[in-house]
Gaussian input, Z-matrix of N, CA and C with variables (Angstrom, degrees):
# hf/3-21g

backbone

0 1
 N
 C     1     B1
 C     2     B2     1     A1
 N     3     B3     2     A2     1     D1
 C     4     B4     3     A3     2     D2
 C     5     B5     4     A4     3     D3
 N     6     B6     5     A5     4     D4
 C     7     B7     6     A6     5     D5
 C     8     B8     7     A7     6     D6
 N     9     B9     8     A8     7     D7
 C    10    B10     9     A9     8     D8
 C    11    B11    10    A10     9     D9
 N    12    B12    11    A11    10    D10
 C    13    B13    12    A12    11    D11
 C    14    B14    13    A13    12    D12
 N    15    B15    14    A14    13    D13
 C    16    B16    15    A15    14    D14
 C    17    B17    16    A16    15    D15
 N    18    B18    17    A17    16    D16
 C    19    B19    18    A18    17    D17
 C    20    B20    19    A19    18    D18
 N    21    B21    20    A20    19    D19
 C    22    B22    21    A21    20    D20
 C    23    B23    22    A22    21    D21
 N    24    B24    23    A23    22    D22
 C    25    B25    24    A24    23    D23
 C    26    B26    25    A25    24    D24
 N    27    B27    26    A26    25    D25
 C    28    B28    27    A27    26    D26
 C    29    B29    28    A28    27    D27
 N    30    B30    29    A29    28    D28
 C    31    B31    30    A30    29    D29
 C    32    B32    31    A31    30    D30
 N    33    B33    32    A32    31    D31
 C    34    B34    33    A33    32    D32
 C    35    B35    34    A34    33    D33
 N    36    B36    35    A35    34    D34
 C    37    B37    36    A36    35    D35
 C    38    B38    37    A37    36    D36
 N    39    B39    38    A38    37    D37
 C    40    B40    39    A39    38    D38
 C    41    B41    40    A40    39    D39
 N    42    B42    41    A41    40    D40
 C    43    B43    42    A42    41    D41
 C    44    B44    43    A43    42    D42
 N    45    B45    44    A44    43    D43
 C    46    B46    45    A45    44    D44
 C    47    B47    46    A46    45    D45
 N    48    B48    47    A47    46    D46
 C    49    B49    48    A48    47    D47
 C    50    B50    49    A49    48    D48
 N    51    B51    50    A50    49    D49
 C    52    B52    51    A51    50    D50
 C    53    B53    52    A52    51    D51
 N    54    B54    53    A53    52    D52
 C    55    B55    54    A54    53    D53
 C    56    B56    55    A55    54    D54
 N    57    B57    56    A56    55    D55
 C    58    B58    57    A57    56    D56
 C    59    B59    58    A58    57    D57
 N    60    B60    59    A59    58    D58
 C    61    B61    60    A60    59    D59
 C    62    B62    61    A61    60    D60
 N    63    B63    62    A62    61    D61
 C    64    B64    63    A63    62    D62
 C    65    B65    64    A64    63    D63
 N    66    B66    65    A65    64    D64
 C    67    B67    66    A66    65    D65
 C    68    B68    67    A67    66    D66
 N    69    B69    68    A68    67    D67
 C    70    B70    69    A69    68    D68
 C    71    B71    70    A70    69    D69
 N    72    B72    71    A71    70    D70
 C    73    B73    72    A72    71    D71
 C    74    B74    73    A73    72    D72
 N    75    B75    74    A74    73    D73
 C    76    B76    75    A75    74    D74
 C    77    B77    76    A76    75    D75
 N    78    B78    77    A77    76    D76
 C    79    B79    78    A78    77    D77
 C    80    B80    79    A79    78    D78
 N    81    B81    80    A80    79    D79
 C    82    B82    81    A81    80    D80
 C    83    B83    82    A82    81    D81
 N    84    B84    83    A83    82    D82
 C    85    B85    84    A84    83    D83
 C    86    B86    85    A85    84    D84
 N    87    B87    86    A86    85    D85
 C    88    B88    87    A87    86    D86
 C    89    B89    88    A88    87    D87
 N    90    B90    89    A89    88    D88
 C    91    B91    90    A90    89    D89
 C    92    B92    91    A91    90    D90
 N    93    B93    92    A92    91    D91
 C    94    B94    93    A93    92    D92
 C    95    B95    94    A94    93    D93
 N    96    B96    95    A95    94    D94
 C    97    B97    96    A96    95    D95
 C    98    B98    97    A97    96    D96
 N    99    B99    98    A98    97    D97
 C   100   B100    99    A99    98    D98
 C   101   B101   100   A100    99    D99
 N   102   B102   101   A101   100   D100
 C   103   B103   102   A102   101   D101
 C   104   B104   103   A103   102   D102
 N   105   B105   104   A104   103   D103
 C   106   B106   105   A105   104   D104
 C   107   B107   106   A106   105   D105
 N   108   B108   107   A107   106   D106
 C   109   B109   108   A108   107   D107
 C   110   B110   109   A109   108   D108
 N   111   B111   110   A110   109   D109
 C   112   B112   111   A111   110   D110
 C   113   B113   112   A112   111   D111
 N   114   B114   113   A113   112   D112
 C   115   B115   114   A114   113   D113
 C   116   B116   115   A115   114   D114
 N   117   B117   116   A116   115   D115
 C   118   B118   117   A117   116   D116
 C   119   B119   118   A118   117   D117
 N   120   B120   119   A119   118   D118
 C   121   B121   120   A120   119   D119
 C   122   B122   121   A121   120   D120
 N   123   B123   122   A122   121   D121
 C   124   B124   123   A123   122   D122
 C   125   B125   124   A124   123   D123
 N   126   B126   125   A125   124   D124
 C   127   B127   126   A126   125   D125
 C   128   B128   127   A127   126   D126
 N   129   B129   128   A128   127   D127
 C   130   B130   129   A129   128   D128
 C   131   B131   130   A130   129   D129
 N   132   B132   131   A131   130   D130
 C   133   B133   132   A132   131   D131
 C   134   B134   133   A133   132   D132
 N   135   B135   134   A134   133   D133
 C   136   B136   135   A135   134   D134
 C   137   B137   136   A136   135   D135
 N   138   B138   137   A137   136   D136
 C   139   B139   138   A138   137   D137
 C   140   B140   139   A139   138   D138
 N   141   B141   140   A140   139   D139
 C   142   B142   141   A141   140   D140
 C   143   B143   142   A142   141   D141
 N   144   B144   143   A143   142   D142
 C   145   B145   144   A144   143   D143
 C   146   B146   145   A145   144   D144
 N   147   B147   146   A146   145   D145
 C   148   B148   147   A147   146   D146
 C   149   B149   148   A148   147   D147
 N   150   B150   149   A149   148   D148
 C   151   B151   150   A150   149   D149
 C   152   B152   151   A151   150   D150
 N   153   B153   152   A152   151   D151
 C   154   B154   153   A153   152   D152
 C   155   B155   154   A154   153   D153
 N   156   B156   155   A155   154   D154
 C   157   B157   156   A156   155   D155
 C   158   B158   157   A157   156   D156
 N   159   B159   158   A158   157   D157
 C   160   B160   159   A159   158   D158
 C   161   B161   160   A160   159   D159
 N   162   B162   161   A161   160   D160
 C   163   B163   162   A162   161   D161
 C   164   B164   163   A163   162   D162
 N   165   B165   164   A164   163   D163
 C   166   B166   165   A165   164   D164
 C   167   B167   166   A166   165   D165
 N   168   B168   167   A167   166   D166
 C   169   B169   168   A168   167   D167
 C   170   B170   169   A169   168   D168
 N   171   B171   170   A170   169   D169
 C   172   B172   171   A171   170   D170
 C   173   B173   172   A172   171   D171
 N   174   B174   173   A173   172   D172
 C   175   B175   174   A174   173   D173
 C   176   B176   175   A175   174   D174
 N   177   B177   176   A176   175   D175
 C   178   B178   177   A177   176   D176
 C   179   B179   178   A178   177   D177
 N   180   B180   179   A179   178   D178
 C   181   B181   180   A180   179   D179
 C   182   B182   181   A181   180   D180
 N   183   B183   182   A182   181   D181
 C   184   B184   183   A183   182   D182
 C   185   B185   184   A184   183   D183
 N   186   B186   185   A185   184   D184
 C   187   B187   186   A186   185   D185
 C   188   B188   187   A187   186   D186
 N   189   B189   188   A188   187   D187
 C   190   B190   189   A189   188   D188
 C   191   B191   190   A190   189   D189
 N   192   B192   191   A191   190   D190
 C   193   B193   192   A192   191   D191
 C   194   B194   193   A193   192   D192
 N   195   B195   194   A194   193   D193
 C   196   B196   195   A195   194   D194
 C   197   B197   196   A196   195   D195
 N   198   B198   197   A197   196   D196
 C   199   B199   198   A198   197   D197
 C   200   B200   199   A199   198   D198
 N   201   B201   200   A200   199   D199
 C   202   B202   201   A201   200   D200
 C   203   B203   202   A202   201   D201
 N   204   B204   203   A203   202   D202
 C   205   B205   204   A204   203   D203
 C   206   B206   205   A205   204   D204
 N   207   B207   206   A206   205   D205
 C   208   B208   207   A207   206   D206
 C   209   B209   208   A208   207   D207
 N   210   B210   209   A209   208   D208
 C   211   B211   210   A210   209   D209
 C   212   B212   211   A211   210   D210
 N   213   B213   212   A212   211   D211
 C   214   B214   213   A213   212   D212
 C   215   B215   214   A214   213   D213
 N   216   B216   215   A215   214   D214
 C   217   B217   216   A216   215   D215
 C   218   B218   217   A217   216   D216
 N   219   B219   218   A218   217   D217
 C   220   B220   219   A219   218   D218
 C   221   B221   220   A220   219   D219
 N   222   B222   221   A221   220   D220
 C   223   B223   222   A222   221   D221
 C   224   B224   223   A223   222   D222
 N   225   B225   224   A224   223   D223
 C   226   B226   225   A225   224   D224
 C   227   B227   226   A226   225   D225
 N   228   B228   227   A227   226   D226
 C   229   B229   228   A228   227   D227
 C   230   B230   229   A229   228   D228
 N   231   B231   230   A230   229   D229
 C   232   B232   231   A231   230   D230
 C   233   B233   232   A232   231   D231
 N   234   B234   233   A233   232   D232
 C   235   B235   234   A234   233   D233
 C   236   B236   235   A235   234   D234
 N   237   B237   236   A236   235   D235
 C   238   B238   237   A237   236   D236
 C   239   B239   238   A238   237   D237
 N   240   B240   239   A239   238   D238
 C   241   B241   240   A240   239   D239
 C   242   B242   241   A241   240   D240
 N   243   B243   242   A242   241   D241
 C   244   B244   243   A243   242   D242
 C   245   B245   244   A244   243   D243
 N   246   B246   245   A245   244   D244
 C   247   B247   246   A246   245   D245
 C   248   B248   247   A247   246   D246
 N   249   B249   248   A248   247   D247
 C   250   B250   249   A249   248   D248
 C   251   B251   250   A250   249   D249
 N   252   B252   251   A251   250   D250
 C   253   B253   252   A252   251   D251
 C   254   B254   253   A253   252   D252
 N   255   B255   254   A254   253   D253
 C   256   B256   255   A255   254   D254
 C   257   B257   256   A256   255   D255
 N   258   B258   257   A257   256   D256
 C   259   B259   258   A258   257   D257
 C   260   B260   259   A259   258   D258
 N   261   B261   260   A260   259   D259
 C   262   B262   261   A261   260   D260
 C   263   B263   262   A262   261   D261
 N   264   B264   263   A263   262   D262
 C   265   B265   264   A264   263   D263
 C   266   B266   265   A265   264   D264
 N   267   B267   266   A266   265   D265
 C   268   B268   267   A267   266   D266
 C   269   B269   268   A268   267   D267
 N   270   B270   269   A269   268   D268
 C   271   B271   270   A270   269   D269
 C   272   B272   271   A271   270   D270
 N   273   B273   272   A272   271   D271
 C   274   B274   273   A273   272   D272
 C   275   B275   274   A274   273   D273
 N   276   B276   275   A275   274   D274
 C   277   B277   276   A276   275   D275
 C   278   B278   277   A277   276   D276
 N   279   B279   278   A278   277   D277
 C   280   B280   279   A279   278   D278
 C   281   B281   280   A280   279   D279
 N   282   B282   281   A281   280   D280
 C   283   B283   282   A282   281   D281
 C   284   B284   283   A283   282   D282
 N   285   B285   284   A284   283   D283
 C   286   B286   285   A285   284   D284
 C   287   B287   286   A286   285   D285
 N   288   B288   287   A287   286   D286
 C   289   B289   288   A288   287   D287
 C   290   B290   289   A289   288   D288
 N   291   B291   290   A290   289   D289
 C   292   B292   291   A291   290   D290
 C   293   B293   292   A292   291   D291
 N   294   B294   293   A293   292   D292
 C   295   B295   294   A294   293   D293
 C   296   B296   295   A295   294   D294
 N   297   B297   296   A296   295   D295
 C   298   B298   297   A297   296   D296
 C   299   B299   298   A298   297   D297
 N   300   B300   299   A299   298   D298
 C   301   B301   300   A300   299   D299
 C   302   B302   301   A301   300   D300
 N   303   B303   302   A302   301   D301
 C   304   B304   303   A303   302   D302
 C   305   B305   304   A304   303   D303
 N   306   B306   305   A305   304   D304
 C   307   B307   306   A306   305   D305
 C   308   B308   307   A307   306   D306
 N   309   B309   308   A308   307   D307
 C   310   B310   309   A309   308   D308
 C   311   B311   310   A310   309   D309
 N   312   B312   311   A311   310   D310
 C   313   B313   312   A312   311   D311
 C   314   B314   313   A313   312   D312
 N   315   B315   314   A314   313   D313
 C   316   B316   315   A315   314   D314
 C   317   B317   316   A316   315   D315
 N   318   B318   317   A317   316   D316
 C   319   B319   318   A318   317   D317
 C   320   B320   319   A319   318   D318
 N   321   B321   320   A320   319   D319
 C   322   B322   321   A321   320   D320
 C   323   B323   322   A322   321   D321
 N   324   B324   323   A323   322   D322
 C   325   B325   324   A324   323   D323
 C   326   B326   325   A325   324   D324
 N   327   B327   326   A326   325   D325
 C   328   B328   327   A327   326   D326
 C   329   B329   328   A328   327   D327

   B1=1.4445
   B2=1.5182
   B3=1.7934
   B4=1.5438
   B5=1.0625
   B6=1.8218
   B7=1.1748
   B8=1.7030
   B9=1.0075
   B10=1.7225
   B11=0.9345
   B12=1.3255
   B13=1.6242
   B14=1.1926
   B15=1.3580
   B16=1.8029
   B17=1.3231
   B18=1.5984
   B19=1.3478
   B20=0.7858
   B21=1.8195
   B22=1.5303
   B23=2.1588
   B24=1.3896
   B25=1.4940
   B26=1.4887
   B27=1.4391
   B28=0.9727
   B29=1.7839
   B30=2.1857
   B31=2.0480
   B32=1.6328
   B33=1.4722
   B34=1.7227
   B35=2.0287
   B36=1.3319
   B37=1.6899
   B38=1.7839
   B39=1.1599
   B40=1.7210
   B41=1.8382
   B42=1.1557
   B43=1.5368
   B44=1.5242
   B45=1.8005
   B46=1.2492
   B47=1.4385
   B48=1.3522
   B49=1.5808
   B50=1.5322
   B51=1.7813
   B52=1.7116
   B53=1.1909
   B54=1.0752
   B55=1.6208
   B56=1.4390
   B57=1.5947
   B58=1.4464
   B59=2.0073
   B60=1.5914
   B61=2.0365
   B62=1.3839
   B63=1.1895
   B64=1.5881
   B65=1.2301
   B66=1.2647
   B67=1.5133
   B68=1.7114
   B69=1.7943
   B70=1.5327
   B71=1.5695
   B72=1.4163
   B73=1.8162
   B74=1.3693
   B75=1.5579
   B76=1.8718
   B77=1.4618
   B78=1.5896
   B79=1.3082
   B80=1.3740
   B81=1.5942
   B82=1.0760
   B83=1.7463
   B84=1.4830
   B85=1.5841
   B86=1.6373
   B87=1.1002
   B88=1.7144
   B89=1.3711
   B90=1.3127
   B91=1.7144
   B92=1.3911
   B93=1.6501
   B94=2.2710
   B95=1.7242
   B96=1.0760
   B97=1.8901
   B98=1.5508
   B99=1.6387
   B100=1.6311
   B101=1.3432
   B102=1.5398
   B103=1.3033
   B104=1.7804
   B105=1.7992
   B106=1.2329
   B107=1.5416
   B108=1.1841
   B109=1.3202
   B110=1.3369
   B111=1.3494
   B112=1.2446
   B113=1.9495
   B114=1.0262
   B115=1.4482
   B116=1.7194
   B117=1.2334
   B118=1.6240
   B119=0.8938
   B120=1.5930
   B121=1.1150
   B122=1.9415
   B123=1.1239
   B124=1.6891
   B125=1.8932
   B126=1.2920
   B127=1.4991
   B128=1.3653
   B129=1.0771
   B130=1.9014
   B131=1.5099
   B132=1.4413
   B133=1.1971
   B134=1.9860
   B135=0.8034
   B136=1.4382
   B137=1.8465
   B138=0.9501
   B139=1.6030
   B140=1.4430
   B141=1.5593
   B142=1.1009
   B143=1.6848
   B144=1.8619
   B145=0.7677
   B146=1.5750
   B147=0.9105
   B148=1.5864
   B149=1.8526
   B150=1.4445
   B151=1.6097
   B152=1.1156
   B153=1.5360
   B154=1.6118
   B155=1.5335
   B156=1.2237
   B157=1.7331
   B158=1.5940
   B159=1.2258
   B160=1.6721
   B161=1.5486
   B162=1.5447
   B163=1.3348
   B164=1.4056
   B165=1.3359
   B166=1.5049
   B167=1.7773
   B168=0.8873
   B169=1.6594
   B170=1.6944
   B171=1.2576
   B172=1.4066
   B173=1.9189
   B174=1.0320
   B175=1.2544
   B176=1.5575
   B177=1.6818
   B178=1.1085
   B179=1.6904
   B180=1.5270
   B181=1.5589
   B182=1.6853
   B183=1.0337
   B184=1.1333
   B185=1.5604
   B186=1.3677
   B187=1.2636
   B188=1.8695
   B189=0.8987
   B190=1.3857
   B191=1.1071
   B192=1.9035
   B193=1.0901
   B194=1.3135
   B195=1.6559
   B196=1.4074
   B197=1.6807
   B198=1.4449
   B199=1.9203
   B200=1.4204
   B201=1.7525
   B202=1.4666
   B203=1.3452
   B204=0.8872
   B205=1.7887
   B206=1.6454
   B207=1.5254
   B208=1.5156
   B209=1.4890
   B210=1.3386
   B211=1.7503
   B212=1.3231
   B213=1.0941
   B214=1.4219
   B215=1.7234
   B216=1.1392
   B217=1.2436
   B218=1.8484
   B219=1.8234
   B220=1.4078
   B221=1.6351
   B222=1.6239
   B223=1.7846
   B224=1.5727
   B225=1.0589
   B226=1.9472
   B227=1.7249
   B228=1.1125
   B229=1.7249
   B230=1.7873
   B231=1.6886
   B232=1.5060
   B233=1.0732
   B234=1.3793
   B235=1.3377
   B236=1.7973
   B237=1.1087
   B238=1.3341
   B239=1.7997
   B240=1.3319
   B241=1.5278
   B242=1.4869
   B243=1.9568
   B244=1.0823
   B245=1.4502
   B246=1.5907
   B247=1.6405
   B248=1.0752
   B249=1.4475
   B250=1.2637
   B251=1.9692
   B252=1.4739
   B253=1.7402
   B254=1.2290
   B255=1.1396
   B256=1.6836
   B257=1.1188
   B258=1.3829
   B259=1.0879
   B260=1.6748
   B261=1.7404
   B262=1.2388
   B263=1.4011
   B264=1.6949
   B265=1.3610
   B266=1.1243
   B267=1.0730
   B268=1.6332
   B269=1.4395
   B270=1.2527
   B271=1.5514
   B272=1.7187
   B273=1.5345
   B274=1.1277
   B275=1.8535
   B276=1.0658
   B277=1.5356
   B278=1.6595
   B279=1.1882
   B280=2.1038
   B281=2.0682
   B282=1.3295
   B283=2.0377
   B284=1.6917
   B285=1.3268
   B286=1.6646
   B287=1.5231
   B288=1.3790
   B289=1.3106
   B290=1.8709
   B291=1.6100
   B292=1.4446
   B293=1.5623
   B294=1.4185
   B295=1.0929
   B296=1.7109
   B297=1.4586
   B298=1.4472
   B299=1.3237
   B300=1.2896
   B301=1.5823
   B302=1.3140
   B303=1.6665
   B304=1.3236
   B305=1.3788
   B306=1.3938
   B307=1.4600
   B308=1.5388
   B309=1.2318
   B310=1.4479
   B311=1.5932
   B312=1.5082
   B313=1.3848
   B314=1.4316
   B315=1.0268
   B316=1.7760
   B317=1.5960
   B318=1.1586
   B319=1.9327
   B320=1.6095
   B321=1.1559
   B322=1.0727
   B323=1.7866
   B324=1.4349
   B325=1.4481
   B326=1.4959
   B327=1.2278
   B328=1.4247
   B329=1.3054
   A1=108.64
   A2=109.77
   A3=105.31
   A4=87.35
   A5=110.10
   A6=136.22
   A7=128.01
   A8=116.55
   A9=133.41
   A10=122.59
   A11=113.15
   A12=108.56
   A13=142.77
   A14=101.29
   A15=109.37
   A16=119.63
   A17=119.78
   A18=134.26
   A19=149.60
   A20=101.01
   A21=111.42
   A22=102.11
   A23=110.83
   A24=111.41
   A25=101.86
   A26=121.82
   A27=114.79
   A28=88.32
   A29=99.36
   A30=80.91
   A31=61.86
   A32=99.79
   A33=113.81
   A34=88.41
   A35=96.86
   A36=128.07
   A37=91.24
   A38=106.19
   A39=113.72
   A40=101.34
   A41=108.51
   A42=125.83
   A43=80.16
   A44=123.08
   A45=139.64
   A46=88.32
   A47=135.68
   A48=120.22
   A49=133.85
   A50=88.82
   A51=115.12
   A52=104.19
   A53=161.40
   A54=135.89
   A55=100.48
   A56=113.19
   A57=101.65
   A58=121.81
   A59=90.07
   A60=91.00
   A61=112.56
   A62=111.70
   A63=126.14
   A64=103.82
   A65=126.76
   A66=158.23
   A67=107.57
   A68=102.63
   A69=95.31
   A70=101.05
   A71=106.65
   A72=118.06
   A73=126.06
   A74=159.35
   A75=88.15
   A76=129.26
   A77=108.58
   A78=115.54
   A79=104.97
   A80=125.75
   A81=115.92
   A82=143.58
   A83=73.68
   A84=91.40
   A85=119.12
   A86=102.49
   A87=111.70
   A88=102.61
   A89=99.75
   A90=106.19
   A91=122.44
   A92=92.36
   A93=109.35
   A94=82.01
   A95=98.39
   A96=88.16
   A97=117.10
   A98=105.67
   A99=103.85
   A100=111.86
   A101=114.23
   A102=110.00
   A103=116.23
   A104=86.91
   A105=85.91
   A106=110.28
   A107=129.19
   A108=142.39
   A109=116.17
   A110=98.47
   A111=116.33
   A112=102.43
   A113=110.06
   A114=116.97
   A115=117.81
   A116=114.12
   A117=123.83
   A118=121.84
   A119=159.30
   A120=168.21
   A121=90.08
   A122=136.46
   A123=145.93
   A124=116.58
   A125=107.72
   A126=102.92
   A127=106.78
   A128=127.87
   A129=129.64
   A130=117.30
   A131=119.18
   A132=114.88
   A133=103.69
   A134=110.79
   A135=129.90
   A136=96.75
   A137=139.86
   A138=115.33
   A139=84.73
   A140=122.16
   A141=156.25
   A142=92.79
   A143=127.41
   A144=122.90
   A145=135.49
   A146=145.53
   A147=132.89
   A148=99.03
   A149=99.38
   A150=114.93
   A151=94.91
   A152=110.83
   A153=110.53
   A154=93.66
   A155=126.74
   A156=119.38
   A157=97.60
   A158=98.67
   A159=106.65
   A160=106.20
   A161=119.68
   A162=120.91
   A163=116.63
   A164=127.42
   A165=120.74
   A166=114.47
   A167=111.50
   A168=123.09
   A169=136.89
   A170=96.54
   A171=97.89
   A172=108.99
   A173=155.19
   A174=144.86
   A175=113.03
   A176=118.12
   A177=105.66
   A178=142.91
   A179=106.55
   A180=113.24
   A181=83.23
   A182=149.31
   A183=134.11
   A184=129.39
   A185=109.76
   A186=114.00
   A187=103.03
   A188=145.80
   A189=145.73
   A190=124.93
   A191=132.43
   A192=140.43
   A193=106.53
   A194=112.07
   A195=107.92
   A196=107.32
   A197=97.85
   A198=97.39
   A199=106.20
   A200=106.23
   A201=113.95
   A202=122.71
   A203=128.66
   A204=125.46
   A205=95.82
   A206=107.65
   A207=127.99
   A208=96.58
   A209=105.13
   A210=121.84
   A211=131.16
   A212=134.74
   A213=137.03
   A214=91.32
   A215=128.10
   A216=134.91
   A217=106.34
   A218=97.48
   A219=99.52
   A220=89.07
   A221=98.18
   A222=89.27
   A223=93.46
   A224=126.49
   A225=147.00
   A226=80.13
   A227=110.90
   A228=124.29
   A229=102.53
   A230=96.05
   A231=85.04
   A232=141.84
   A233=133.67
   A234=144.16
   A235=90.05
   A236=118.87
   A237=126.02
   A238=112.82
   A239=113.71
   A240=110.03
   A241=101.55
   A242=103.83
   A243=108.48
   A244=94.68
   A245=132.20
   A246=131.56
   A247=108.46
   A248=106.49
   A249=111.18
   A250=98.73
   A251=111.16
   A252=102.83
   A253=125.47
   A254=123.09
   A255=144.29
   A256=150.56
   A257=133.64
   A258=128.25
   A259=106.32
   A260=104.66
   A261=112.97
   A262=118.67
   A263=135.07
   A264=133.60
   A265=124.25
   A266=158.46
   A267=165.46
   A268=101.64
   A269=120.52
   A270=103.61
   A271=123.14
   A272=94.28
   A273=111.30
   A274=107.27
   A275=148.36
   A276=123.46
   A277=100.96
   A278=94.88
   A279=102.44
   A280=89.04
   A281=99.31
   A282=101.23
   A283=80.87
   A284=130.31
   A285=105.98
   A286=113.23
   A287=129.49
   A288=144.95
   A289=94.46
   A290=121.24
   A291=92.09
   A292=106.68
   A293=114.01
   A294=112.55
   A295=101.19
   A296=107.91
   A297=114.09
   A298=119.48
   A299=141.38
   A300=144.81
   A301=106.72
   A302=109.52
   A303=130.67
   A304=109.48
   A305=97.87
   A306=123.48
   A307=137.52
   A308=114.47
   A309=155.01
   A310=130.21
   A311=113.16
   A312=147.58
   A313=115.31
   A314=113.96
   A315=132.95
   A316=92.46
   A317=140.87
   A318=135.28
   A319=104.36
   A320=120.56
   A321=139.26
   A322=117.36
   A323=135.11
   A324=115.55
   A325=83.25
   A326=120.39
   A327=134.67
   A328=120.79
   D1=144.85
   D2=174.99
   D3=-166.50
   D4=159.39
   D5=159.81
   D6=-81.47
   D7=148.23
   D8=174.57
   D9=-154.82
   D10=-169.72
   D11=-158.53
   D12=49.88
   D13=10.58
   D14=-171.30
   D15=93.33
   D16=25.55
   D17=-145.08
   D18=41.01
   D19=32.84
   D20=-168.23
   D21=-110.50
   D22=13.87
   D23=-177.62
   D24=-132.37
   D25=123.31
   D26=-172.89
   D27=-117.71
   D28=143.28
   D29=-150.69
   D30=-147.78
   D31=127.33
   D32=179.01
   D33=-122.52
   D34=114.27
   D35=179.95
   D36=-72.84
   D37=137.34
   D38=178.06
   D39=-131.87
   D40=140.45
   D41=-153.72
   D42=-89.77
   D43=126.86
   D44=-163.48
   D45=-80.60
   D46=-37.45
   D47=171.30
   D48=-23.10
   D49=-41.38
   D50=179.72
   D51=-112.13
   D52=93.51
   D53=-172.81
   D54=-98.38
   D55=-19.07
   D56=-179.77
   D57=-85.69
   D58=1.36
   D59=-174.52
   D60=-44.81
   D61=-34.00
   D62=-165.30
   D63=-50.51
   D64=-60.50
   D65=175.69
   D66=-35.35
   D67=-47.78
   D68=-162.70
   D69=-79.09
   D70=173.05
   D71=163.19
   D72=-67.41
   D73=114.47
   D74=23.10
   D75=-94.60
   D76=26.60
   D77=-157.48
   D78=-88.47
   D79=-46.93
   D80=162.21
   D81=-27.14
   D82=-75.84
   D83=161.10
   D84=-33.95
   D85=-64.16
   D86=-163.50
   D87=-58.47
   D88=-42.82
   D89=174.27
   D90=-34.89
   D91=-45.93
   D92=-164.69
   D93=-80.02
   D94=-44.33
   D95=-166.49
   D96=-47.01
   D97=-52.37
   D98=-179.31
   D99=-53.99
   D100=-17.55
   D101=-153.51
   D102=-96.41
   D103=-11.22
   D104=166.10
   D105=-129.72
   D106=69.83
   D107=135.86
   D108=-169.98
   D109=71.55
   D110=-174.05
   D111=-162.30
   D112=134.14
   D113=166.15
   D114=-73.98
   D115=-24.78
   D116=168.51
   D117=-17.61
   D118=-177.99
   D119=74.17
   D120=-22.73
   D121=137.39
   D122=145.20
   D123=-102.45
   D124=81.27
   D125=-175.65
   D126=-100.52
   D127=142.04
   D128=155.07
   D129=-103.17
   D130=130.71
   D131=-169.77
   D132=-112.49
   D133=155.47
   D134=-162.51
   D135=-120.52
   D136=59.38
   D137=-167.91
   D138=58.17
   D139=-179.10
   D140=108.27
   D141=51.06
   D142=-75.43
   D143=-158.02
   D144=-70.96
   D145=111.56
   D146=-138.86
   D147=-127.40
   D148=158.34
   D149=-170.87
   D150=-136.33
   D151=138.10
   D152=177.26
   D153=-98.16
   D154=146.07
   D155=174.85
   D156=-111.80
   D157=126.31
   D158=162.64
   D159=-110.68
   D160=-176.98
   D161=176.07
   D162=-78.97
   D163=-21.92
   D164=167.48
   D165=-107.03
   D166=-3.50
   D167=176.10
   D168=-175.71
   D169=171.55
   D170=-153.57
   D171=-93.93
   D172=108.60
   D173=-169.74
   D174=-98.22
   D175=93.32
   D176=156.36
   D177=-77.30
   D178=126.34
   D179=-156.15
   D180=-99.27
   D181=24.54
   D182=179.47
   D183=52.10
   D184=-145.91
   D185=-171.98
   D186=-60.52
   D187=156.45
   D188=144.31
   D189=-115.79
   D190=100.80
   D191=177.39
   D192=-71.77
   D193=-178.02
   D194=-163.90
   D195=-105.98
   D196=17.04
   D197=164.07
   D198=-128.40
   D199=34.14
   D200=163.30
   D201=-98.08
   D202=145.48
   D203=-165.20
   D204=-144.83
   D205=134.91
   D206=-174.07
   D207=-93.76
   D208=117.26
   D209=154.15
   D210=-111.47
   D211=122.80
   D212=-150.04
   D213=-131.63
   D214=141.74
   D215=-159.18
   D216=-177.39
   D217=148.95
   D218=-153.16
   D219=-102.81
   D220=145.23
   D221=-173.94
   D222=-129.19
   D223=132.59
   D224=-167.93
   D225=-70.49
   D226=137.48
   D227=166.45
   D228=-153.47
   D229=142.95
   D230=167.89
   D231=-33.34
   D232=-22.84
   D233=-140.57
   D234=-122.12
   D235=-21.65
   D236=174.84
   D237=135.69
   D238=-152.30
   D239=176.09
   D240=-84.30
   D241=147.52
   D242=-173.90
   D243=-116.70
   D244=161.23
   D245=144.82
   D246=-83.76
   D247=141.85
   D248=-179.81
   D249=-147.39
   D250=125.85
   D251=160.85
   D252=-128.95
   D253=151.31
   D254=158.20
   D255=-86.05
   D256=113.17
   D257=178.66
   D258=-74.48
   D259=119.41
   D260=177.28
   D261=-128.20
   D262=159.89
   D263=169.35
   D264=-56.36
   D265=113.91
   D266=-171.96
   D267=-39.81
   D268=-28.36
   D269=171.38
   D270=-116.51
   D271=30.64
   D272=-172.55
   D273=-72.45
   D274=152.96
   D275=-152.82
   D276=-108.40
   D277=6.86
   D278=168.63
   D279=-67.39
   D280=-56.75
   D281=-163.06
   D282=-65.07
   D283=-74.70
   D284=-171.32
   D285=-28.73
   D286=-73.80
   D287=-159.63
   D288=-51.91
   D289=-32.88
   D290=-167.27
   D291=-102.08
   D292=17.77
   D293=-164.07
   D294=-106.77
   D295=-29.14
   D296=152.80
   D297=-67.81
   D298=-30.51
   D299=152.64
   D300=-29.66
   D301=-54.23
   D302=-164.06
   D303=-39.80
   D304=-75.86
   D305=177.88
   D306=-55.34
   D307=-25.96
   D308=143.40
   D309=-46.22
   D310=-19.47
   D311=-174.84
   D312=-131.93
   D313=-27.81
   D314=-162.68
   D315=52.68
   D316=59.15
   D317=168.78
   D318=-158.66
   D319=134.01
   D320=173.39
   D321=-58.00
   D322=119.13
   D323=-149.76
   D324=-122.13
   D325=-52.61
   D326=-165.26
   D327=-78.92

């Protein structure tokens, strides 16, 4: 387990031997829990392969190269606000746009 983003990503590394431990109890669980009372980003990385954890599900972003950047963003749905994230290009203008948010707030959103 480690922090990034300025301590706003909390990113628990899973040994590719097992890729599925993450998955079992109590690891799962604990996973959805941080993820929902917590403002964090909750990612697990696999090698390369990364999961965004929200409190009702799991988002695989796939492979993540190293000019990929995770955006997580709130989307209005009938049912109310949803989380939702992306694996995007570093100069894709979502990472510009949240990095001016950033600064604008002084807190990391994205």
């Amino acid at each position: 387990m480690m922090r990034e983003r300025e301590g706003h990503r909390i990113i628990a590394h899973v040994d590719p031997q097992r890729p599925d431990a993450w998955k079992r109890q109590p690891y799962h669980m604990e996973l959805r829990r941080w993820a929902s009372i917590s403002t964090d980003q909750v990612v697990v990385c696999i090698g390369r392969r990364t999961y965004m954890i929200f409190p009702d599900r799991d988002v695989d972003l796939g492979i993540l190269g190293d000019d990929d950047r995770i955006v997580s963003v709130e989307q209005l749905t009938p049912l109310g606000v949803r989380l939702e994230a992306y694996k995007v290009h570093k100069d894709d203008p979502r990472v510009r746009g949240l990095a001016e948010q950033t600064a604008a707030r002084g807190r990391p959103i994205g």
